[in-house]
C-alpha positions as CSV (number, residue, x, y, z in Angstrom):
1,X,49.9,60.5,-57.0
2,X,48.7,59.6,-53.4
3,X,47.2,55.8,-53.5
4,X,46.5,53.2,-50.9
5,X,46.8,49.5,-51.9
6,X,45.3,46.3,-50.4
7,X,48.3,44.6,-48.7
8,X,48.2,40.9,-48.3
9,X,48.1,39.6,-44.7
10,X,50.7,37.8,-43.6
11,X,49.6,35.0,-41.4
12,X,52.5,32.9,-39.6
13,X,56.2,32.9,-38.5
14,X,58.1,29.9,-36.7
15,X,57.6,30.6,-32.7
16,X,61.8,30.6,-32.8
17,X,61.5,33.9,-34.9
18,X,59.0,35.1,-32.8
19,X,60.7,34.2,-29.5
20,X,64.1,36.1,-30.9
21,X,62.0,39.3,-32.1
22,X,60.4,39.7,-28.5
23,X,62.5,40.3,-25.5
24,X,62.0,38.7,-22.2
25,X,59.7,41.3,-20.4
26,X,60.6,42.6,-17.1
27,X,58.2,40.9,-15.5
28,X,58.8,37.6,-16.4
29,X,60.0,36.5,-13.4
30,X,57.1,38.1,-11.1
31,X,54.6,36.0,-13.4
32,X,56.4,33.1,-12.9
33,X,57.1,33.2,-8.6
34,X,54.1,35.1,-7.9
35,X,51.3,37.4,-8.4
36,X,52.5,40.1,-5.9
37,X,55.2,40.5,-7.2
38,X,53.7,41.9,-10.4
39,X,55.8,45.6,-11.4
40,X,53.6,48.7,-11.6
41,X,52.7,49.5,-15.1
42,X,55.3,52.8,-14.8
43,X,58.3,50.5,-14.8
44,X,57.2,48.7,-18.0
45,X,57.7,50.2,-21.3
46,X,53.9,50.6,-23.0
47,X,52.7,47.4,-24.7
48,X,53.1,47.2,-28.3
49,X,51.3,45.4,-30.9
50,X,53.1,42.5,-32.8
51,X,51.0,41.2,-35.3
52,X,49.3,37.4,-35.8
53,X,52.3,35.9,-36.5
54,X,53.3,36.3,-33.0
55,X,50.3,33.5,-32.3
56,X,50.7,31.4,-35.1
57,X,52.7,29.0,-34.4
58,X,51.7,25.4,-34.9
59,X,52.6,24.7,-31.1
60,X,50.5,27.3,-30.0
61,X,47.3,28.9,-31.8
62,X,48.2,28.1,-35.2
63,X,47.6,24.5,-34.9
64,X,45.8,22.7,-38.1
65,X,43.8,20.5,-35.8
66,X,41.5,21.5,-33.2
67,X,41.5,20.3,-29.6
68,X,37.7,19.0,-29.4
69,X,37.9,17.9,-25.4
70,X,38.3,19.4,-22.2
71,X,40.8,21.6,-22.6
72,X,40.6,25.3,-22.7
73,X,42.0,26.3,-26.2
74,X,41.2,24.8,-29.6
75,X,44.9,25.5,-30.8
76,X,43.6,26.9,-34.2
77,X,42.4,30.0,-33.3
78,X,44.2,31.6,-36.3
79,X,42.6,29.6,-38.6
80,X,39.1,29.8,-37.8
81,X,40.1,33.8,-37.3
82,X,40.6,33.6,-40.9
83,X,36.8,33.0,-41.4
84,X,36.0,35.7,-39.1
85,X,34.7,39.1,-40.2
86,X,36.5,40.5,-38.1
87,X,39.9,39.6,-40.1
88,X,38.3,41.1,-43.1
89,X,38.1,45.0,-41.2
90,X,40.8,46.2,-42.7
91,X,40.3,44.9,-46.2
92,X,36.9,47.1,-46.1
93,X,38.6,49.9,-46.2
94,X,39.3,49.4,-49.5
95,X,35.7,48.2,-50.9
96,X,34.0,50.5,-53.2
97,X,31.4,51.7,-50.2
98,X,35.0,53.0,-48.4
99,X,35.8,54.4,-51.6
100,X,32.5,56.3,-51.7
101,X,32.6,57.5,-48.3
102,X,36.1,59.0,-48.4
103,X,34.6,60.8,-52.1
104,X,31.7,62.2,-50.3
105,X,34.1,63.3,-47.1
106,X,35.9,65.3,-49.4
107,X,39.2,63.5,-49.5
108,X,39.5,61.9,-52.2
109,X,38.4,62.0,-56.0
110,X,36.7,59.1,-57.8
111,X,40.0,57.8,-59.1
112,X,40.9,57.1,-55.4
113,X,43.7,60.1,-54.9
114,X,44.1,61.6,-51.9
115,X,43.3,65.5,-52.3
116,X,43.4,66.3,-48.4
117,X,46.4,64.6,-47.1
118,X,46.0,66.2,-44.0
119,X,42.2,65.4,-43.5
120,X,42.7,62.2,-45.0
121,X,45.2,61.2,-42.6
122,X,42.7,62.1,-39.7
123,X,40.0,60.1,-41.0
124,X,42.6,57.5,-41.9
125,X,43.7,56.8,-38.3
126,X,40.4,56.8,-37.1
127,X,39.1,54.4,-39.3
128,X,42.4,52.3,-38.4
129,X,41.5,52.4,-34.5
130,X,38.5,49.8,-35.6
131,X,39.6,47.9,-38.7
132,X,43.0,47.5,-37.5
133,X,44.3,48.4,-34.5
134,X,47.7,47.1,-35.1
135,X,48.3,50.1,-37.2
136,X,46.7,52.9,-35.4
137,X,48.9,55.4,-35.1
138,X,52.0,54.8,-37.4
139,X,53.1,56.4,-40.2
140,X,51.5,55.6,-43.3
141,X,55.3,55.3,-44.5
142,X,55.3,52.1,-42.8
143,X,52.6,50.7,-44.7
144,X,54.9,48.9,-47.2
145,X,56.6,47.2,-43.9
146,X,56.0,43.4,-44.1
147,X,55.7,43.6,-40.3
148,X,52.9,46.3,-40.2
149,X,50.6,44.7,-42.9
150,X,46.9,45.4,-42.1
151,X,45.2,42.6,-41.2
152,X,42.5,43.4,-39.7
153,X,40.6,42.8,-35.9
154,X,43.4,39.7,-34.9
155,X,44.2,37.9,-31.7
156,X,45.2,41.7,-29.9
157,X,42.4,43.6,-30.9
158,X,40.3,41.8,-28.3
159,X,42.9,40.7,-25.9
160,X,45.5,43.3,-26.2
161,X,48.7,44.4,-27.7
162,X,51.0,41.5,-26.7
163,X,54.5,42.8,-26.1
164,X,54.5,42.4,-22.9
165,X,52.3,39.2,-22.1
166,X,53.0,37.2,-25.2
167,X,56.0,35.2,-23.1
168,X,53.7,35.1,-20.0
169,X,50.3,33.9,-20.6
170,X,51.6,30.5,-21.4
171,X,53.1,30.2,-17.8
172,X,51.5,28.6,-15.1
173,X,51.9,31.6,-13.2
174,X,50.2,33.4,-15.3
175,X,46.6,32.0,-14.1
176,X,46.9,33.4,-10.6
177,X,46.9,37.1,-11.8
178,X,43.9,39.1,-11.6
179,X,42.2,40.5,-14.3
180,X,43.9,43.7,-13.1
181,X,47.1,42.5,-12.4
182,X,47.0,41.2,-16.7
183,X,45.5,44.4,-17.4
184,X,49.3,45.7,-16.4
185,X,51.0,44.1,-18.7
186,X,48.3,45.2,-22.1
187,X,46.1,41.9,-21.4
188,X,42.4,42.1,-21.6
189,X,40.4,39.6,-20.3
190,X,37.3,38.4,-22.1
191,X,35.9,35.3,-20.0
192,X,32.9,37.7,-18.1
193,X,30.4,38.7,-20.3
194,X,30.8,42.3,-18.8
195,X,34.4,42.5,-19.7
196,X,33.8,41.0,-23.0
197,X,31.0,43.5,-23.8
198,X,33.0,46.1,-23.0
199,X,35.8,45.4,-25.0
200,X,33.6,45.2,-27.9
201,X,31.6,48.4,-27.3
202,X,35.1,50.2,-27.5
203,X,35.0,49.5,-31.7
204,X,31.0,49.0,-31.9
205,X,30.0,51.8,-29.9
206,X,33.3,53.7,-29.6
207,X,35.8,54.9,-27.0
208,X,38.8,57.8,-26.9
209,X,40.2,56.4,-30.2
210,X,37.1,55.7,-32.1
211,X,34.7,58.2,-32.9
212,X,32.4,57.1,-35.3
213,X,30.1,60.4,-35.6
214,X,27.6,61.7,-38.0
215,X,29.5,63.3,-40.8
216,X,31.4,59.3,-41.1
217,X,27.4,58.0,-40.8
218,X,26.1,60.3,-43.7
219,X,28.7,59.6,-46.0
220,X,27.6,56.0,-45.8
221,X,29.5,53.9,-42.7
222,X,27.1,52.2,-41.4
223,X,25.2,53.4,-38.1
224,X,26.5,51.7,-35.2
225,X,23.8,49.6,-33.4
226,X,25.5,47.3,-30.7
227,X,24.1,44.3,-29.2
228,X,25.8,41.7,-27.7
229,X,24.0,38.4,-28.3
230,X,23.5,39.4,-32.0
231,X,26.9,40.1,-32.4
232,X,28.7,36.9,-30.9
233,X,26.3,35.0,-33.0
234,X,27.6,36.1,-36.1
235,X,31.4,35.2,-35.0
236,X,32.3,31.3,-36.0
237,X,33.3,30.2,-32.3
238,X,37.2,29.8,-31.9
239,X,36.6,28.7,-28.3
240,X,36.4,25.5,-26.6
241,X,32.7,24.4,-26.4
242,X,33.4,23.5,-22.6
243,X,34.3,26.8,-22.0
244,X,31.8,29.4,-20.2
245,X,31.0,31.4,-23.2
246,X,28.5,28.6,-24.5
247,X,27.4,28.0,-21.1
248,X,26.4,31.7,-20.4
249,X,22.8,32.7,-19.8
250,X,21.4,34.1,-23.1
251,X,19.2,36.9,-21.4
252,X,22.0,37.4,-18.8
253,X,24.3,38.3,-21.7
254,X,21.9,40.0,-23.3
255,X,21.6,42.4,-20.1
256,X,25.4,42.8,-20.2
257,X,25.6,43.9,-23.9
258,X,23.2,46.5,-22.8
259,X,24.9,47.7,-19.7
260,X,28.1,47.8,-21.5
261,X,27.3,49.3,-24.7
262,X,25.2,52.2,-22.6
263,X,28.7,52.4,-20.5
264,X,30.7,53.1,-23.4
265,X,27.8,55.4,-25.3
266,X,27.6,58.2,-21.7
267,X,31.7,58.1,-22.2
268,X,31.9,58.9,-25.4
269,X,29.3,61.9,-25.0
270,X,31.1,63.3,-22.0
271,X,34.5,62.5,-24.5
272,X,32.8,64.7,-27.2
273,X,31.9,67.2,-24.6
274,X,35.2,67.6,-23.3
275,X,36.6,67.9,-26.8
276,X,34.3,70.7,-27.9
277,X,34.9,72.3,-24.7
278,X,38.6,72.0,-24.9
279,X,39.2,73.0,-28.4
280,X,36.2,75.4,-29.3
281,X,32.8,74.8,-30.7
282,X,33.2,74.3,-34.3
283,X,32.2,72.2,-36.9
284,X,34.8,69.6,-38.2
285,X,35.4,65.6,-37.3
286,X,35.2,66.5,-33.2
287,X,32.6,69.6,-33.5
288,X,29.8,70.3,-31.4
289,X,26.5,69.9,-31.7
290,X,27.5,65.6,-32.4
291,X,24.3,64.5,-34.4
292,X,24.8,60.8,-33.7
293,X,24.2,61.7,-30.2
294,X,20.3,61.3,-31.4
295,X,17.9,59.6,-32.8
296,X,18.3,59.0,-36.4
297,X,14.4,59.8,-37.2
298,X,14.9,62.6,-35.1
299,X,15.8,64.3,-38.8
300,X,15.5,61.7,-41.0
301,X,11.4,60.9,-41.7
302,X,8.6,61.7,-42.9
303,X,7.3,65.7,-43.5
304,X,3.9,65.1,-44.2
305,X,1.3,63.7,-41.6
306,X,3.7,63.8,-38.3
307,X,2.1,65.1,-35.2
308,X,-1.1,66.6,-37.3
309,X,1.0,68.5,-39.2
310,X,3.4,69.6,-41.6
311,X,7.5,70.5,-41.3
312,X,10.4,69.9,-39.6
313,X,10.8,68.7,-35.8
314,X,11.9,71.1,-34.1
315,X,12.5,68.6,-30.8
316,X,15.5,66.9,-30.3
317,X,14.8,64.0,-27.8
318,X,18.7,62.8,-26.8
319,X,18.2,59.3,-27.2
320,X,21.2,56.9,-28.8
321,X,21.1,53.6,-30.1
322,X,22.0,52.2,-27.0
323,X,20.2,53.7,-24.6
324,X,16.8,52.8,-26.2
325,X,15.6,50.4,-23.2
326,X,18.0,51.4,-20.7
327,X,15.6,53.9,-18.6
328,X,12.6,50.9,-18.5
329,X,15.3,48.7,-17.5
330,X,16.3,50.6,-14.8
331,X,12.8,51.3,-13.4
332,X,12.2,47.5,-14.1
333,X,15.2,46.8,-11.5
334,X,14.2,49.3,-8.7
335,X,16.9,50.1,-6.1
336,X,18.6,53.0,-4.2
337,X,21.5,52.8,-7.2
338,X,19.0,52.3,-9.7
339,X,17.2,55.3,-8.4
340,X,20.2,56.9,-8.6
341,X,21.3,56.5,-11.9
342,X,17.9,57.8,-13.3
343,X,18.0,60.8,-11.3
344,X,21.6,61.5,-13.2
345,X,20.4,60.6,-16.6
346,X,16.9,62.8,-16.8
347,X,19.3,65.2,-15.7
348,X,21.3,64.8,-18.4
349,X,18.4,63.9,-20.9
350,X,16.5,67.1,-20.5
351,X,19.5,69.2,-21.0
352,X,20.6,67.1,-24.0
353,X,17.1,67.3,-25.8
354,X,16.5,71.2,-24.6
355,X,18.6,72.4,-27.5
356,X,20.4,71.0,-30.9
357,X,23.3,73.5,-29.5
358,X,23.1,73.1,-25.8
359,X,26.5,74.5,-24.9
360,X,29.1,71.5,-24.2
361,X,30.4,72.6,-20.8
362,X,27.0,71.7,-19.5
363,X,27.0,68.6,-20.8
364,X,30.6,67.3,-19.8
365,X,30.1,67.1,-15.7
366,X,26.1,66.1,-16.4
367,X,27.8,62.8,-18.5
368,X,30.6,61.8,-16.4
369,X,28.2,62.0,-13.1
370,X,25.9,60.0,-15.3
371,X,28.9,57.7,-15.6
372,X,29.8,56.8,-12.4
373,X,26.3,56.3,-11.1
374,X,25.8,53.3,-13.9
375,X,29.0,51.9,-12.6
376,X,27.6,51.6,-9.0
377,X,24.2,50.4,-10.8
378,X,25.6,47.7,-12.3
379,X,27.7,46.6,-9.2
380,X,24.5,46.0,-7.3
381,X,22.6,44.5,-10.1
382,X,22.5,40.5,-10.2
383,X,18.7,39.7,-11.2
384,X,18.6,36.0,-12.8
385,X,17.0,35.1,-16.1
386,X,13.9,34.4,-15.4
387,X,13.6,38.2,-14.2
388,X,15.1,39.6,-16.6
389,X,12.8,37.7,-19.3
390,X,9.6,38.6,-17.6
391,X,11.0,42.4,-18.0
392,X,11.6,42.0,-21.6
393,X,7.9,40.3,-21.9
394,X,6.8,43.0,-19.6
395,X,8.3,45.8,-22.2
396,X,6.9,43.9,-25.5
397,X,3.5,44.6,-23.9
398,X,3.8,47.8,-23.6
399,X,2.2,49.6,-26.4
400,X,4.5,52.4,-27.0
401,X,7.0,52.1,-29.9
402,X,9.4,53.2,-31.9
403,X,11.9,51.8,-34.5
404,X,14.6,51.4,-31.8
405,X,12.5,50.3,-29.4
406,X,11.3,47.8,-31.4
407,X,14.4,46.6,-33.1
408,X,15.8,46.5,-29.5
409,X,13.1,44.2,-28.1
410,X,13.5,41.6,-31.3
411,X,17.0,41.1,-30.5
412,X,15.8,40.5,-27.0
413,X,13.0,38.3,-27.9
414,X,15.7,36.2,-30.1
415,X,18.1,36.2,-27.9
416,X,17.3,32.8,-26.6
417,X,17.0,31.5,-29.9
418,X,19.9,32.4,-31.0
419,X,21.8,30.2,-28.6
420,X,19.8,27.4,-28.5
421,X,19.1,27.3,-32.7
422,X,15.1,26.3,-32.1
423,X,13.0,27.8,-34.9
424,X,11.4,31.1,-33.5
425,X,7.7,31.6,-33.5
426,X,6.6,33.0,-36.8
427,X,5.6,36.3,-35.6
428,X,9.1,37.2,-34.4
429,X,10.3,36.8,-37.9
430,X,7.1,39.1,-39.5
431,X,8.7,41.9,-36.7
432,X,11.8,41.1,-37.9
433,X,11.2,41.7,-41.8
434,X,9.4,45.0,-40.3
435,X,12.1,46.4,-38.9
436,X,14.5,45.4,-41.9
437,X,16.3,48.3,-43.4
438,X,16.4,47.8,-47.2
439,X,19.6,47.4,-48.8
440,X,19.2,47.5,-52.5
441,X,20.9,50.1,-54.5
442,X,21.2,53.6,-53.3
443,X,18.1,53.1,-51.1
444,X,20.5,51.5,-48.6
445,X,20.6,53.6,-45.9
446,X,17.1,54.6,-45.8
447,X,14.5,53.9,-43.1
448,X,12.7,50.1,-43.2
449,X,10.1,50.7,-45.9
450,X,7.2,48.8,-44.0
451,X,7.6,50.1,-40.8
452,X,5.3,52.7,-39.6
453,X,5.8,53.6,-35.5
454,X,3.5,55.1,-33.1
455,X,4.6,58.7,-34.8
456,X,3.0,57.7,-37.9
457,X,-0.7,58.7,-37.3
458,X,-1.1,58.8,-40.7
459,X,-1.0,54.9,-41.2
460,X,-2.5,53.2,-38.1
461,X,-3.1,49.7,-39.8
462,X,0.8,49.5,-39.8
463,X,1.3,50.6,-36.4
464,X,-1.4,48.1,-35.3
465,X,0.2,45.4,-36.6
466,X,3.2,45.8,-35.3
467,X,1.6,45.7,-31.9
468,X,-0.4,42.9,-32.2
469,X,2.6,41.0,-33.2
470,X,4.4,41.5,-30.0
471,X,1.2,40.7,-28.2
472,X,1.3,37.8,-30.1
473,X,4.8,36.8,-29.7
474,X,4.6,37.2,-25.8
475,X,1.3,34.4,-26.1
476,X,3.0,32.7,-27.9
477,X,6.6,32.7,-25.9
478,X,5.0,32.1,-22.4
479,X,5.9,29.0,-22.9
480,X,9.6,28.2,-24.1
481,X,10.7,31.7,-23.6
482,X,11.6,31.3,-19.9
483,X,13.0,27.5,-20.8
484,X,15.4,28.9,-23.4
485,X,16.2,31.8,-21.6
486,X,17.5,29.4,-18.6
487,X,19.5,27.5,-20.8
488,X,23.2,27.5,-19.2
489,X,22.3,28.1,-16.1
């Protein structure tokens, strides 16, 4: 009988046992003379994940009591980690929504054994490439290992497997590398808001080893709506107060989060592209047409009263999460690159939205040059707050809407407020409670029940509403909205 069990997480190991489990990498002594002297990545073997304990000493990030001054590191990281959702990802998987999901994918009966080893395996890895990296990719025979114990999102699922920089980064030396030069030995830097916002897109939004598509979505994981400022909110802070991250502009991370979760959304279209290209178009966990790709009310709303009549849509506007405000944005910010980029994605967004089946080897070249042009974008995009909070006002004004849209201009709206913890204006709670999915029983994944878009002709009281409230709200936020939105500048 196939059954997986919860495995305790084991948290901490002396720094001696650690030190005689890891080898001194090769590049210890480039680190420690000089930066240019760093080895190319070819002569290092590929970094390797080794688990919390490897930080958890009391010397290092498993200290008991934080460092409240100047310096840069609290020392107990791994303790305030423990209080972070993100050590709790791989304890999800065994939750009774997991348990539901892998019943409705087909995998596994409602006593919880495995009746597709095979496909469970394949939905098994992917799940591990977001709720706990450090496993990704090993055999489930290893599960009983005390050294590969799931515990969840730890120090190296943000910064990096740590095989090879876990004897370096301690090192004076260590400071003078680039973010590149790190980036050689497994290290990811997270001090830039960019780099940070990428990092997390790769799990939120999803990257080469994390697919989260629709058949995962409509057997209940939840949809993945990215946003930067929301999400950094929700994390209890194991940095140093004096560090950047509490001194960053809220609506100049707020621009990142976008940039960066658009970033990773075009790669993993031209990913699922190339995939369907590569191995067929069929149906299955990497099929083509992907459904996520689009609007969830694309399909999923009312029958009766849309458009004047009755029936199914039969247009499929390409049109992800993330890329909800990203088109206004980059007319908001004219330039030649700017320019650019919009040329690419219309190009891409009429082909997309021409056809539920548009063939895949048109899409593939139409995403990756849709890529690069956001990359030269953002290069040559440096507006300040104060711009990019009169384009959000500017956007709230504009009385076009739909659930995304809206959702996406609340989380822009609170942005500020969020970092600064002032009460909000009350109208920006009212949108908020409109836009509020329900979550009681099995009406958990439907669409918020008072919210009624521009689509809904059938209801225009609702609809009004909604727009007089961010009329309101920009009234209202004339006046602290720039303030707060310069606060750590």
């Amino acid at each position: 009988m196939n059954r997986f069990r919860l495995i305790p997480i084991a948290v901490a190991v002396t720094w001696l046992a650690v030190s005689i489990l890891i080898p001194e990498s090769p590049a210890d002594e480039a680190v420690s003379q000089h930066a240019s002297k760093v080895p190319s990545p070819e002569s290092l073997p590929p970094p390797t994940y080794l688990g919390m304990q490897s930080c958890a000493a009391s010397a290092c990030h498993g200290n008991l009591h934080p460092n409240t001054g100047p310096g840069e590191m609290r020392f107990d990281e791994v303790y305030v980690w423990m209080n972070d959702p993100h050590g709790r990802a791989y304890q999800t998987l065994f939750n009774e929504r997991s348990r539901k999901m892998f019943q409705y994918l087909g995998v596994q009966d409602a006593d919880g054994n495995v009746t597709n080893p095979p496909l469970f395996q394949s939905y098994w890895q992917q799940c591990l490439g977001c709720h706990d990296p450090s496993l990704y990719g090993r055999d489930p025979s290893q599960a009983g290992n005390p050294l590969v114990r799931g515990e969840g999102v730890g120090c190296e699922g943000c910064h990096g497997p740590a095989s090879q920089w876990v004897a370096l980064h301690y090192r004076a030396g260590w400071k003078n590398l680039s973010a590149e030069q790190k980036a050689q030995f497994g290290f990811r830097v997270t001090s830039s808001m960019q780099e940070r916002g990428f990092s997390c897109a790769s799990c939120h939004v999803g990257d080469a080893d994390r697919n989260v598509n629709h058949d995962l979505i409509a057997a209940g994981h939840p949809a993945l709506k990215f946003e930067l400022t929301w999400y950094e909110r929700r994390l209890p802070p194991h940095w140093n107060p004096e560090r950047r991250i509490d001194r960053e502009s809220p609506m100049e991370k707020w621009l990142a989060g976008q940039l960066s979760g658009a970033d990773q959304a075009f790669r993993q279209l031209q990913r699922r592209a190339e995939t369907a290209e590569r191995e067929g178009h069929h149906p299955g966990f990497n099929g083509w047409p992907e459904l996520a790709e689009y609007s969830c009310f694309t399909c999923h709303h009312e029958l009766v009263g849309q458009r004047g009549g009755t029936g199914p849509r039969t247009i499929f506007p390409y049109g992800p999460w993330d890329l909800t405000l990203l088109p206004e944005l980059a007319r908001s910010f004219p330039s030649p690159e700017s320019e650019a980029f919009l040329k690419a994605y219309d190009e891409l967004f009429q082909v997309m939205s021409s056809s539920i089946g548009v063939s895949p080897e048109k899409i593939s070249p139409l995403a990756r040059n849709v890529v690069d042009k956001l990359a030269v974008w953002e290069k040559a995009l440096h507006p300040t707050s104060t711009e990019i909070a009169a384009v959000v006002k500017k956007l709230a004004n504009d009385p076009k809407s739909t659930w995304e849209r809206d959702a996406q201009l609340f989380l822009a709206l609170a942005a500020p407020y969020r970092k600064t913890g002032k009460l909000p204006p009350e109208e920006l709670a009212r949108l908020r409670d409109l836009i509020t999915f329900p979550s009681a029983g099995e009406r958990q994944f439907d669409s918020p029940r008072n919210y009624l878009g521009s689509y809904e002709h059938n209801a225009p009281e609702s609809y009004e509403e909604q727009s007089k409230l961010l009329r309101d709200l920009i009234e209202k936020l004339t006046a602290d909205f720039n303030a707060l939105s310069e606060a750590g500048q």
